[in-house]
GULO-809080 format. One record per residue (C-alpha): x, z, y; residue in one letter; residue number from 1. Coordinates in Angstrom, 3 decimals, m for minus. Example, Ala and Ser with C-alpha at 12.3 -4.5 7.8 and 13.67 -1.06 7.14 Angstrom:
<zavos>
[zavo [12.300; 7.800; m4.500]; A; 1]
[zavo [13.670; 7.140; m1.060]; S; 2]
</zavos>
This chain:
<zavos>
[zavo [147.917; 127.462; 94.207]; X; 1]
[zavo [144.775; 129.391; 94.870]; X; 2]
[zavo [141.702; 128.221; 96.968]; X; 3]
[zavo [138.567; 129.975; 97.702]; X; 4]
[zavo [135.709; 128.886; 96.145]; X; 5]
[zavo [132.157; 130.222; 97.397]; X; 6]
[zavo [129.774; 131.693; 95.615]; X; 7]
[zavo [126.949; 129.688; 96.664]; X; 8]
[zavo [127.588; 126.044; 96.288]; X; 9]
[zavo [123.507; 125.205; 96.813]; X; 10]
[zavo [122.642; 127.481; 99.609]; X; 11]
[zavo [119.801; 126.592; 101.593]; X; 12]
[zavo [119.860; 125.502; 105.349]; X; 13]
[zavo [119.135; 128.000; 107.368]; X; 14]
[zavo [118.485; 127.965; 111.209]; X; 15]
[zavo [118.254; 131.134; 113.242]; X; 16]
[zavo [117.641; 133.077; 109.470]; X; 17]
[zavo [114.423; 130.357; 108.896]; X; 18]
[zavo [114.521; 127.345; 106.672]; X; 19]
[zavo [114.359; 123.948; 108.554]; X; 20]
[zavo [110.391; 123.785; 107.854]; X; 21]
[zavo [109.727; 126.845; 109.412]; X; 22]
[zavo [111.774; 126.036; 112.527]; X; 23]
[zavo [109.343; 122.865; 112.498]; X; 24]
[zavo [106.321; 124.506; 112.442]; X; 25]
[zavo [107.311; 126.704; 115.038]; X; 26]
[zavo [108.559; 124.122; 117.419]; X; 27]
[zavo [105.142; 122.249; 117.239]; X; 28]
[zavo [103.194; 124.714; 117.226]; X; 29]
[zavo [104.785; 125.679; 120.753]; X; 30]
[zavo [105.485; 122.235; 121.810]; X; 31]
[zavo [101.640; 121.463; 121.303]; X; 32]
[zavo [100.716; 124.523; 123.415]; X; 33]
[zavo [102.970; 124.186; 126.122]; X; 34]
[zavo [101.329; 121.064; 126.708]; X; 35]
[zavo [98.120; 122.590; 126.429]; X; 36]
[zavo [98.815; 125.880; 128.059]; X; 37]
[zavo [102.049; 125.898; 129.781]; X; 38]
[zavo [105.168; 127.554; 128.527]; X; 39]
[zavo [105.159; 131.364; 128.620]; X; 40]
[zavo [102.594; 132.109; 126.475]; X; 41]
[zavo [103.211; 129.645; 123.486]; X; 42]
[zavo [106.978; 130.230; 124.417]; X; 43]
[zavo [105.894; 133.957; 123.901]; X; 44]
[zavo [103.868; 133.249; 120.314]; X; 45]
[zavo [106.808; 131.367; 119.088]; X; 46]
[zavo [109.253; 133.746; 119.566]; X; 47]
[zavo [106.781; 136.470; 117.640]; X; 48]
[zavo [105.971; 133.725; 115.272]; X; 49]
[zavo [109.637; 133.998; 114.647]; X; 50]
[zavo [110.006; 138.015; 114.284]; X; 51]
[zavo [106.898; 137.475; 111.787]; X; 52]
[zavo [107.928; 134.641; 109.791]; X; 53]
[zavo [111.472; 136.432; 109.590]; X; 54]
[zavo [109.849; 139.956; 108.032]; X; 55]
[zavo [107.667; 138.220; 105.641]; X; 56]
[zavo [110.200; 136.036; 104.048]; X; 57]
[zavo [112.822; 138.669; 104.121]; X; 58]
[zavo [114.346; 138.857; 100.285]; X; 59]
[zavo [111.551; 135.897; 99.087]; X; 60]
[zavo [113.026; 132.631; 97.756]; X; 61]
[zavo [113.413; 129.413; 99.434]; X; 62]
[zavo [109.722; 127.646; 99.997]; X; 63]
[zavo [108.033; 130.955; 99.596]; X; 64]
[zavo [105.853; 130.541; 102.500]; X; 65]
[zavo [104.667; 126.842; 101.402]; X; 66]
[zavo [103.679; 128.400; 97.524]; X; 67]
[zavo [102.066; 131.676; 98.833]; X; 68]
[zavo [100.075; 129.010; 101.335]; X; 69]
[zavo [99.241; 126.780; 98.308]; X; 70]
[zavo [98.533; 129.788; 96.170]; X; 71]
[zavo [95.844; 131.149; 99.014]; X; 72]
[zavo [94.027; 127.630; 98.429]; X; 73]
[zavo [95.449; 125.581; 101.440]; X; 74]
[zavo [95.159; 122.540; 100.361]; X; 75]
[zavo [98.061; 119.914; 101.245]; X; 76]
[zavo [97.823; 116.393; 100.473]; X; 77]
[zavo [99.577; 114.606; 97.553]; X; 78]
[zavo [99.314; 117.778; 95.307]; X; 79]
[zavo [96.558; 119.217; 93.083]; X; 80]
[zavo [93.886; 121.017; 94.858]; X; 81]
[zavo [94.133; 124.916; 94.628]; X; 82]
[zavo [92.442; 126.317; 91.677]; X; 83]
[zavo [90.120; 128.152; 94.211]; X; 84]
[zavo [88.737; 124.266; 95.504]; X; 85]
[zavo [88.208; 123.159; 91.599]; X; 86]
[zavo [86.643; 124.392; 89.162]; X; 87]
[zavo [87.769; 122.344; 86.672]; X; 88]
[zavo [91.149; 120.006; 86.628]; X; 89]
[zavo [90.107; 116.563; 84.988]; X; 90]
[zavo [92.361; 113.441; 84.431]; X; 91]
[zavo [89.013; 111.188; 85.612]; X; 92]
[zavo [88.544; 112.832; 89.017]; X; 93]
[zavo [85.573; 113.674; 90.245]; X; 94]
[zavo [83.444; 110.622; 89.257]; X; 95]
[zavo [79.834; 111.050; 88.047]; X; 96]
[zavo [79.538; 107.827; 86.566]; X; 97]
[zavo [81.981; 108.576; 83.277]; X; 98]
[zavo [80.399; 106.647; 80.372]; X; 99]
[zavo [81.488; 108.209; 77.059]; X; 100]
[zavo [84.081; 106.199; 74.992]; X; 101]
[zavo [82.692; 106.050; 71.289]; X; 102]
[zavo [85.255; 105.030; 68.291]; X; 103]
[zavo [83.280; 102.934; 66.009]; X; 104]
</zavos>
């Protein structure tokens, strides 16, 4: 007996042709202004927001828009900083008071 097997077992979630973060952002971001401005225009933004997001991502990988926003030096929290915040990556941090350790 035969079954059908797809192709892609791993294939990302996708809602309306976004990924789930994107849908996120885009719900806030007009959630936050309808409360702030009323609905048509940030109904309005989101909806472009949505043609946008849809033409930029179009034949990128899955968390494309997060690296590109990383690689632009936004910084996000819980990650390293972009390399255009630091100068220099250190495993002490950015503590001035770093007394030399001398082998004897």
């Amino acid at each position: 007996m035969k079954r059908k097997c797809p192709r892609t077992l791993d294939k990302p979630l996708l809602l309306f042709g976004l990924e789930v973060e994107d849908i996120g952002l885009l719900a806030l971001v007009g959630g936050v202004g309808s409360i702030l401005f009323g609905p048509i225009v940030p109904g309005t933004c989101s909806m472009a927001g949505w043609v946008v997001l849809m033409h930029f991502k179009k034949g990128k990988p899955a968390g494309y828009l997060f690296h590109w926003l990383y690689s632009q030096g936004v910084d996000f929290p819980g990650l390293v900083p972009p390399i255009y915040k630091v100068k220099h990556y250190s495993i002490y941090g950015k503590c001035a008071n770093i007394k030399e350790i001398t082998l004897s």
